[in-house]
N, C-alpha and C positions, 0 to 999 in steps of 0.2 A: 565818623565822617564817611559820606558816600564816597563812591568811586566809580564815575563812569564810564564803561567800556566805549570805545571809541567805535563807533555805526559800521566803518569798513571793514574792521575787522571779525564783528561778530558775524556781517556778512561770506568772510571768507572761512569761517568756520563751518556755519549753516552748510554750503555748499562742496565742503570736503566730507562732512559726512552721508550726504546723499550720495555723491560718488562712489563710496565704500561699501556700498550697502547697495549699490545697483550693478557692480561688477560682481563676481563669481571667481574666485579663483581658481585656475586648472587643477584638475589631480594629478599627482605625477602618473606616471605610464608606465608599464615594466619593460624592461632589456630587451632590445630586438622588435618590439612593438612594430616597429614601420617595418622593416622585415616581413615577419612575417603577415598583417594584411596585404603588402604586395606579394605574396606566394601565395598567400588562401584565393584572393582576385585572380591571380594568372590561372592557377585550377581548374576555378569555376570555369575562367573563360574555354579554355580547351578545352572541357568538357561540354558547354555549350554547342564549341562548334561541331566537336565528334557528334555529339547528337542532330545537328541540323546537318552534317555532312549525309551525302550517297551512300548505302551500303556498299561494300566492293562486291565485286564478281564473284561468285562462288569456287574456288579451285577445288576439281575433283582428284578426291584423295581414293586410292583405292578400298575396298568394301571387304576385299578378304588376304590373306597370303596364301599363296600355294600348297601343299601341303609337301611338309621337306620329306627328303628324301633320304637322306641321314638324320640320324638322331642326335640330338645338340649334347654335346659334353659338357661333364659338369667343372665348375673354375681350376678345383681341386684332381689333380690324373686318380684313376682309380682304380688302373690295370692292375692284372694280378702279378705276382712277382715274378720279377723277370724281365718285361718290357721296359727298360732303364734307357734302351739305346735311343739317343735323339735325332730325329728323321736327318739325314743327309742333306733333304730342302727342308727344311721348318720356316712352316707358316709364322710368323711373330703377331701380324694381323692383316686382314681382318679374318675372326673364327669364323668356324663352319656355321651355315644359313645367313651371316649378318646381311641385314639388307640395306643395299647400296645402293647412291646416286653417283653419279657422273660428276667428278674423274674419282678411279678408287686409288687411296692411297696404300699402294703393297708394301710391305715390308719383307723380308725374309731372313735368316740365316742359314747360309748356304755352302756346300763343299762341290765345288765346282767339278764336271767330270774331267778326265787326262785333256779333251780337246780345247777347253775353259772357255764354251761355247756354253749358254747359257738362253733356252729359249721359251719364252714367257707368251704362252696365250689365253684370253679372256673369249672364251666361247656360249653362245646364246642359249636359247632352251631348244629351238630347233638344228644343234651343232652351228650356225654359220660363226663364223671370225668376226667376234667386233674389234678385237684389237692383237697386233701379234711381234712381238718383239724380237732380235735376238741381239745378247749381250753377252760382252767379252770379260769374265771373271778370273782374277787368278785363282791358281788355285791350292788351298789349304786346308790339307785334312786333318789337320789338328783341331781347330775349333769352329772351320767355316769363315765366311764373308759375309759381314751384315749390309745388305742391298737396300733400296726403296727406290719404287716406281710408280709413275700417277698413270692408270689405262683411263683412257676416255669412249664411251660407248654411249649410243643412241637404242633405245628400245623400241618395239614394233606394238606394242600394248602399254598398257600403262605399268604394268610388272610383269617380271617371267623370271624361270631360273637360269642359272647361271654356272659355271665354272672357271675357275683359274688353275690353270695346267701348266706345270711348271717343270722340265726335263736336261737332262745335260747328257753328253755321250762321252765315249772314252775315244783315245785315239783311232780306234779302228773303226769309228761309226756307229758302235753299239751302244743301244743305251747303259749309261750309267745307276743313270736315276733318274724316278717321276715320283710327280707328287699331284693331285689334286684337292683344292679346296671348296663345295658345295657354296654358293652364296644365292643368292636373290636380286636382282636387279628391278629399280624403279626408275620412272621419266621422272618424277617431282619426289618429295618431303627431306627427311632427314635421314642421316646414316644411323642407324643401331649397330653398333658392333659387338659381336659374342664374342664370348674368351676363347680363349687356342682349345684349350681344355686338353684332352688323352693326346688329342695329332701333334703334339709336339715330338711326341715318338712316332720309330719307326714300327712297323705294324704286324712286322714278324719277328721273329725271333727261334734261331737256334742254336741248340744244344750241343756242345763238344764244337762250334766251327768257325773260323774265322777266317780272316782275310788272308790268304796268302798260303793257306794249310796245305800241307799235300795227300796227296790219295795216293794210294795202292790196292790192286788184286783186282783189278776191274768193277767194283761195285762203291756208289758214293751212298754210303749209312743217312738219312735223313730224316731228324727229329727235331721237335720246336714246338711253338705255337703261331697261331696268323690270324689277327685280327680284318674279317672280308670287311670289303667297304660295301657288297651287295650279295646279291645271291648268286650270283653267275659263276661257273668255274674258276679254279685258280690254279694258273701252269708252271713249272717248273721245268728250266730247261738249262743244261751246261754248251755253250758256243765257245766256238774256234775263234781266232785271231780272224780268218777269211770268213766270219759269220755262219759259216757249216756249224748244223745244230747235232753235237755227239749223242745226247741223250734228253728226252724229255718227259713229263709225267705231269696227269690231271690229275688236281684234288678236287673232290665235292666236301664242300662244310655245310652245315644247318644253319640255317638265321645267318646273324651277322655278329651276333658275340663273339669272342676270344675263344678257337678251339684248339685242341693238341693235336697234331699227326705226325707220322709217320711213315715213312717209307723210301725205297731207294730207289737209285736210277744208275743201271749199269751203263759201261761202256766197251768202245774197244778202240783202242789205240796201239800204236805199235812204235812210240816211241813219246818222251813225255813231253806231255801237249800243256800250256798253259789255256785256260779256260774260261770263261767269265759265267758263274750260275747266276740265275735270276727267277724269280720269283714275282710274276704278276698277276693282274687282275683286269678285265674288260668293264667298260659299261654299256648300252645298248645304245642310253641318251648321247654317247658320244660320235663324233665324225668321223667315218673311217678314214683315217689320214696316210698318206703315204709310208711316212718314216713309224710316225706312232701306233697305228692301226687305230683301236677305241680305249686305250688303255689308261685307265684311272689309275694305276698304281705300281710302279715297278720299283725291287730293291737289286738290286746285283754284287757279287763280292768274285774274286778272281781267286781260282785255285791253280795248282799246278797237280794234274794227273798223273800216272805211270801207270804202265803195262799192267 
């Protein structure tokens, strides 16, 4: 027995299968898919514009550095035995040469002198003042005062050298201590900063003598060593309380390496005199200053004399 399908329905068959067979089914996508083509697109687009944009301006960068004038210490100190004592001002940063933009961030660790006068200048290559502080420290000679200061300075070229000169006095106006740090100044780029390296010590050093020791017989015995910051003489000299200089004495050294001397410096007194010795260094590059003269480097320690 036949059986016939009924017209409407074979028709709605007919037309379910050409529907199936003219769609496509999607493929799935992977994770993030829409994601990431709107990052590849943005890309592209910035990149597009950087390319149709203007070049910028050229900023001129400088072409050489000066040539220093200290030699850069290495991370690691690498005095010979003995130089243990750590400078009075210690640099913390920035190290000797680093070259600087405007404002410099100083740091220090520092033993204030008796007057706990504290005064900080940032001088240019041809000595003028770019910047000149003075600050009130107390003062502890046990381990020092960790300081930080921002100098802001303008240059006259596009770089030149520079100094940071950093000194304190004792109550009767004498210096205590100085220290200088060699740097570089620039109008534009980045900061470089060197390590502290050997300046974290102090740069002389002697034998048998220390703060507060007393002399006799009229003659003070003097041996050590003293690392010059230049070639220029280096004076030794014992002061009065009233700044009257009892005794003084020139060293010549070779180069600028670590060398040994000695030698003495008598006196005469005629009843005992408390004293302050000290031990400095000039540089030519610097200003002759009223209080400091040109002095790149002084240590001092106070003895008590006798007859």
């Amino acid at each position: 027995m036949k059986y016939k399908i009924p017209t409407l329905v074979l028709l709605f068959a007919i037309l379910s299968a050409c529907s199936q067979s003219a769609v496509e089914v999607p493929t799935p996508q992977p994770p993030n898919y829409i994601s990431t083509v709107v990052a590849l697109t943005g890309q592209a687009a910035f990149e597009t514009a950087t390319a149709l944009a203007p070049l910028p301006t050229e900023t001129p960068t400088p072409t050489e550095n000066p040539v220093p004038t200290t030699p850069l210490p290495s991370p690691t100190p690498t005095f010979e035995p003995g130089f243990t004592e750590f400078a009075q001002i210690r640099f913390i940063a920035p190290g000797p040469m680093s070259s600087l933009v405007s404002p410099i961030n100083l740091q220090l660790l520092l033993i204030s002198g008796e007057s706990e006068l504290v005064r900080i200048d940032l001088l240019g290559e041809d000595g003028r003042i770019l910047q000149r502080m003075l600050e009130r420290v107390r003062r502890e000679p046990a381990g020092g005062v960790y300081r930080n200061f921002d100098l802001e300075f303008e240059t006259r070229a596009v770089s030149e050298r520079g100094y940071i000169r950093i000194s304190t006095k004792d109550d009767r106006r004498r210096i205590q201590a100085l220290n200088t740090m060699p740097v570089l100044l620039y109008s534009i780029g980045e900061n470089q900063i060197t390590p502290i390296g050997n300046m974290m010590y102090e740069r002389v050093m002697y034998e048998g003598l220390e703060e507060g020791d007393e002399v006799f017989g009229g003659t003070l015995n003097l041996k050590g060593r003293f690392w010059p910051f230049n070639e220029q003489p280096v004076f030794l000299e014992m002061t009065q309380p009233d700044g009257k200089v009892v005794s003084s004495r020139m060293l010549d050294f070779e180069g600028i390496d670590t060398q040994f001397f000695e030698t003495t410096l008598p006196y005469k007194i005629t009843e005992p005199t408390m004293v302050r010795l000290s031990i400095h260094q000039d540089s030519l590059e610097l200003p002759d200053d009223p209080e400091l003269g040109q002095s790149i480097y002084v240590h001092t320690m106070e003895l008590m004399l006798y007859p």
